[in-house]
C-alpha positions in Angstrom: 12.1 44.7 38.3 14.7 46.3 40.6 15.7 43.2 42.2 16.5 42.1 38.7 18.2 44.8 37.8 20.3 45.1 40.7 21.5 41.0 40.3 22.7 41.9 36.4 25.7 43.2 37.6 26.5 40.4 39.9 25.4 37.4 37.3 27.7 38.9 34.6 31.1 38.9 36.8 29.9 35.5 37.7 28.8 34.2 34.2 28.1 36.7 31.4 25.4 34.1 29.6 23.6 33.7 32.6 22.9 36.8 32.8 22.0 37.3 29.2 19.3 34.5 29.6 18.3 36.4 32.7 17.4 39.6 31.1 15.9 37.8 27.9 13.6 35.5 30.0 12.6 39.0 32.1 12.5 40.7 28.4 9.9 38.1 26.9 7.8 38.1 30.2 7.6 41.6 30.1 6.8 41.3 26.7 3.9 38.7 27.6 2.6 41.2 30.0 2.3 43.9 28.0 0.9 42.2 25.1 -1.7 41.2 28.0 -2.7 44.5 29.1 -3.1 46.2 26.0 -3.8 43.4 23.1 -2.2 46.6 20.5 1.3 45.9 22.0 1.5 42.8 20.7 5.4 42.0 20.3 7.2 39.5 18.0 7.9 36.9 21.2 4.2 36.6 22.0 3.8 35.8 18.2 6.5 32.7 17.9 4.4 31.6 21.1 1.0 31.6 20.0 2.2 29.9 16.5 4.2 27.6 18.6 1.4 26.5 20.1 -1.1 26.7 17.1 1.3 24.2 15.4 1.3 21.7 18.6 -2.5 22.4 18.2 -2.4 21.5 14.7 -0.5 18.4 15.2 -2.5 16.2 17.8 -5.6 17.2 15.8 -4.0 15.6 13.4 -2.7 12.5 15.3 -6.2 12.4 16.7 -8.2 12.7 13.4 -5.6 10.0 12.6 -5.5 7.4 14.8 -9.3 7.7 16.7 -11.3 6.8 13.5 -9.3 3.4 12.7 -9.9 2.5 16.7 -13.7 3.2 16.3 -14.1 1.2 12.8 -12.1 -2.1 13.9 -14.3 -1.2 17.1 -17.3 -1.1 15.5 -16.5 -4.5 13.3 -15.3 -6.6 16.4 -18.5 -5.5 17.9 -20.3 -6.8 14.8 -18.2 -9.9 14.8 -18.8 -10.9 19.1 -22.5 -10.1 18.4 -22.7 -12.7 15.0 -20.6 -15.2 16.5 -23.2 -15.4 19.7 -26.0 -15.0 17.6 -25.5 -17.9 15.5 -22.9 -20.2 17.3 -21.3 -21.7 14.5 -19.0 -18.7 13.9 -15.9 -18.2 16.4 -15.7 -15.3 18.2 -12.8 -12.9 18.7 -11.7 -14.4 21.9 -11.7 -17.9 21.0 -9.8 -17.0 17.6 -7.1 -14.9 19.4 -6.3 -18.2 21.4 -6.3 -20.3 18.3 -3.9 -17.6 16.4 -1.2 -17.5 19.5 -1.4 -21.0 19.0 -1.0 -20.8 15.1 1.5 -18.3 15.4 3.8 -19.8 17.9 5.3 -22.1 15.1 4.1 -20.5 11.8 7.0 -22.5 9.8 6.4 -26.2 11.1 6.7 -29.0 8.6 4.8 -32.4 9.6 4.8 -33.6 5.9 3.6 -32.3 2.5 0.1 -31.6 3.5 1.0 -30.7 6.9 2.9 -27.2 7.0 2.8 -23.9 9.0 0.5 -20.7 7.8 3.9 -19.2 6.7 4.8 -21.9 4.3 1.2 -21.7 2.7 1.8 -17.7 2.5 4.9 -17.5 0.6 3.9 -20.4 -1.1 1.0 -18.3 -2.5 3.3 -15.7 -3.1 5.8 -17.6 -5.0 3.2 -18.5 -7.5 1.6 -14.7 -7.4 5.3 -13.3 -8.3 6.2 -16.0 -11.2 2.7 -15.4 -12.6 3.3 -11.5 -12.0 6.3 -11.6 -13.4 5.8 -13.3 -16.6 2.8 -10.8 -16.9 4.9 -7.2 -16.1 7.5 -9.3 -18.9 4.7 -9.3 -21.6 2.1 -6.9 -20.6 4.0 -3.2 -20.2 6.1 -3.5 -23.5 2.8 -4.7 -25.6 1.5 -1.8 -23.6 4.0 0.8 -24.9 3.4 -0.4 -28.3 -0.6 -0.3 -28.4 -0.1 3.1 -26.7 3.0 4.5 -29.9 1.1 2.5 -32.9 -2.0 3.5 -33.4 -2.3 0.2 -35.5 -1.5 -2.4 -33.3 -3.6 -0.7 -31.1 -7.1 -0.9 -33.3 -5.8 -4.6 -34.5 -5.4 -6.0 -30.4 -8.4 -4.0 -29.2 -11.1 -6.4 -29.5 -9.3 -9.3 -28.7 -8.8 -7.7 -25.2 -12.4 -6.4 -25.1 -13.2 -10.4 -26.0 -10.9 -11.6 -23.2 -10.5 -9.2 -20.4 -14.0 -9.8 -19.1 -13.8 -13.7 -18.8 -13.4 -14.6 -15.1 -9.7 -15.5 -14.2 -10.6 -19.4 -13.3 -11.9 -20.0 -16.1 -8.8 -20.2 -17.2 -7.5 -22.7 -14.9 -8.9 -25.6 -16.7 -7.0 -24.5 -20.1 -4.2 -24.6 -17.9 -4.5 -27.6 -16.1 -5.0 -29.2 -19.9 -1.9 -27.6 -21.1 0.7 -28.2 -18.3 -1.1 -31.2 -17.2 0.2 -30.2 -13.5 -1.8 -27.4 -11.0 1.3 -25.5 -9.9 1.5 -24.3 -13.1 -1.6 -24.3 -14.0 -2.4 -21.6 -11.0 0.4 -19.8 -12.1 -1.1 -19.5 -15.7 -4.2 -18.2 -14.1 -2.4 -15.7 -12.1 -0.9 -14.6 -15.5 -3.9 -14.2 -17.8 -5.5 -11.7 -14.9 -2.4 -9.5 -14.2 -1.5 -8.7 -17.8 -5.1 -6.7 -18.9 -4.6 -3.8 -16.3 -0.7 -3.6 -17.5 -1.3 -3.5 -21.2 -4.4 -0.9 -20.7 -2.6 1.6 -18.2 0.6 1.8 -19.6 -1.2 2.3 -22.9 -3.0 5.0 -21.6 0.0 6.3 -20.3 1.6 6.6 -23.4 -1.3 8.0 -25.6 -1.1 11.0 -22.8 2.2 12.1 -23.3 2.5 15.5 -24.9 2.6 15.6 -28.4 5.1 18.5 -28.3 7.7 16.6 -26.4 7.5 13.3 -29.5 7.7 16.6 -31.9 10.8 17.8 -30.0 12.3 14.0 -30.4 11.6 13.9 -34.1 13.0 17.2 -34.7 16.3 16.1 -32.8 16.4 12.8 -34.8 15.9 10.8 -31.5 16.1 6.7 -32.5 12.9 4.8 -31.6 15.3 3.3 -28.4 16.0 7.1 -27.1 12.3 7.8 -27.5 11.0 5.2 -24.9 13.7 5.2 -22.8 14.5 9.0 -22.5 10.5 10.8 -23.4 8.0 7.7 -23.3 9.1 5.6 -19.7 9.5 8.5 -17.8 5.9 9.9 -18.6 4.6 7.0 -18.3 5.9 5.3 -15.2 3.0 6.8 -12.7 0.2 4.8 -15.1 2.5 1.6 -15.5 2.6 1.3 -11.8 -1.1 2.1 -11.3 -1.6 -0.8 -13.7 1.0 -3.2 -11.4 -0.9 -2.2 -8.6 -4.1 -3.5 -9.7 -2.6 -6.0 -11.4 -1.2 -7.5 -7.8 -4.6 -6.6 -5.8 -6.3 -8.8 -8.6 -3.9 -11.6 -8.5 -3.5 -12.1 -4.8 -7.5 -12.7 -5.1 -7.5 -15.2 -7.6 -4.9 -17.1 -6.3 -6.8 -17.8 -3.3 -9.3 -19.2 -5.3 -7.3 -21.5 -7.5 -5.8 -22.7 -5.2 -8.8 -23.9 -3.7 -9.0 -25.8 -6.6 -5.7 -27.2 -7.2 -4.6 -28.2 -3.9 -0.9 -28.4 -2.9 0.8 -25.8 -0.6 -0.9 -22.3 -0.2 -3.3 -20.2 1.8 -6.2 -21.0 -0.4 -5.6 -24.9 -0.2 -4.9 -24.5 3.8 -8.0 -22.8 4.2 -10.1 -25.3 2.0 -8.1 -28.3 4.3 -9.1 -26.4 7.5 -12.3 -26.3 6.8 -12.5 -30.2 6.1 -10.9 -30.5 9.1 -14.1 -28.5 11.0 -11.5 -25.6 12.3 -13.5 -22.3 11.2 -11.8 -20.2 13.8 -8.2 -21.2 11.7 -10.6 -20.4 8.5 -11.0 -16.6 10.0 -7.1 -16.2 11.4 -6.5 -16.8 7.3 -9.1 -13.7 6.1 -7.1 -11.7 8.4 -4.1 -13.4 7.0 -4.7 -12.7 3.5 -6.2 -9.5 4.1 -3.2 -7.9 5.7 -0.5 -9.5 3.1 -3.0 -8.0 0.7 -3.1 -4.7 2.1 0.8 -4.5 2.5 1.2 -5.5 -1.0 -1.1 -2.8 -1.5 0.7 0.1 0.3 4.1 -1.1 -0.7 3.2 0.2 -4.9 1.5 2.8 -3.2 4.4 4.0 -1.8 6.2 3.7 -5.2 3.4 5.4 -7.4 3.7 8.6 -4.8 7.9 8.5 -5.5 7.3 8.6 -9.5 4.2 10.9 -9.4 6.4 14.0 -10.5 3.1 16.3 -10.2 2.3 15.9 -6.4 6.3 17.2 -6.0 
């Protein structure tokens, strides 16, 4: 401590803020040592250094809990997948279909004719169709949902014609469609319609029937016009259920339109994976679960991520 002492002198004619960090490092050490020796003593530096380290703590436990239990579940199912796949020996395994996808993926957007086109063609392609359908569904579903949710008429008169119609399976629709437009683009599109609009109509009307009754008693004090209502009190409010409904309305479609497509043929992921399995290439059949699992799940998390910016309460 006298050696340090002595240099103070000599650091601040050379540079007075070496010096200072001089003392303060000795200060903090001392500090540390102190704190060490008699637990009592224990000073605001050694404080900021153990909650310095609790948060770094805190934060790969975190990470950790994070990252390890997604590792040990894909794992786990490729595992599952290398054991099935020698079992029975009809099923690729996970070597044999990463080969197939670098070869897949090298040219995703080749054209060789119509019934000859990449795995990124097919995908947007499917989602073409899912976002006309989609759209035409958002168009008519969340206003008829605002007014079932306001009229308490309109909402006993459409009731059991939803309860009669939600239930039935989205393709059987298709062949009401294929009879009406005569063609199976639209016709898949129809089908991706009828199955998006139910979740719309029923969230957003739900949506509306929770909204306070004191803030459509403040509107009809004020004078508010039917317009200012919705647009001002009602959408607000609602907006976290009308996008919980769009979320399940998207996670529904992208299933079905696998499946119609199966049925109609043309350009898609459903009709690519029907043609690769005529042409006897299962391992191309698994590369497209993956393929419409992931655009599935990024559909997924992209509303998710919506929902959590409009869900006032969780701010």
């Amino acid at each position: 401590m006298s050696t340090v002492l002595a240099l103070k002198p000599v650091a601040a004619l050379i540079n007075p803020a070496v010096a200072d960090v001089a003392v303060s490092d000795h200060a903090a050490s001392a500090q540390v040592a102190v704190a060490l020796a008699d637990p009592a003593e224990t000073t605001p530096a050694v404080v900021a250094l153990e909650a310095r380290s609790g948060r770094g703590s805190e934060r790969l436990r975190d990470f950790l809990m994070a990252v390890i239990p997604p590792l040990l579940g894909l794992a786990l199912m490729t595992g599952l997948w290398s054991m099935v796949a020698t079992m029975t020996g009809n099923i690729p395994g996970p070597g044999k279909t990463w080969d197939a996808a670098l070869k897949l993926f090298a040219d995703p957007f080749y054209r060789n004719g119509p019934n000859d086109q990449g795995v990124g063609w097919n995908v947007l392609a499917s989602l073409q169709r899912v976002g006309i359908g989609f759209g035409f569904a958002a168009a008519i579903g969340i206003p008829m949902g605002f007014m079932l949710g306001r009229f308490s008429f309109m909402s006993r008169m459409f009731d059991p014609i939803i309860s009669l119609l939600r239930p039935v399976s989205p393709l059987a629709w298709l062949p009401i469609g294929l009879l009406v437009f005569k063609r199976a683009d639209p016709a898949a599109t129809w089908t991706i319609f009828i199955c998006s609009i139910w979740p719309m109509i029923l969230n957003t009307a739900q949506g509306v029937q929770r909204v306070p009754q004191d803030y459509l008693n403040v509107a009809r004090v004020l004078g508010l016009p039917e317009a200012k209502v919705i647009t001002k009190i009602l959408f607000p409010a609602v907006l976290p259920y009308m996008l919980t409904g769009i979320r399940l309305s998207i996670g529904t479609a992208w299933l079905v339109i696998v499946a119609a497509e199966m049925l109609t043929g043309g350009v898609g992921i459903g009709f690519w994976v029907w043609d690769e399995w005529n042409n006897l290439k299962v391992e191309h059949i698994v590369i497209a679960i993956f393929v419409i699992g992931i655009v599935g799940f990024a559909l997924e998390q992209m509303l998710l991520l919506l929902a959590r910016r409009f869900t006032y309460e969780n701010r």
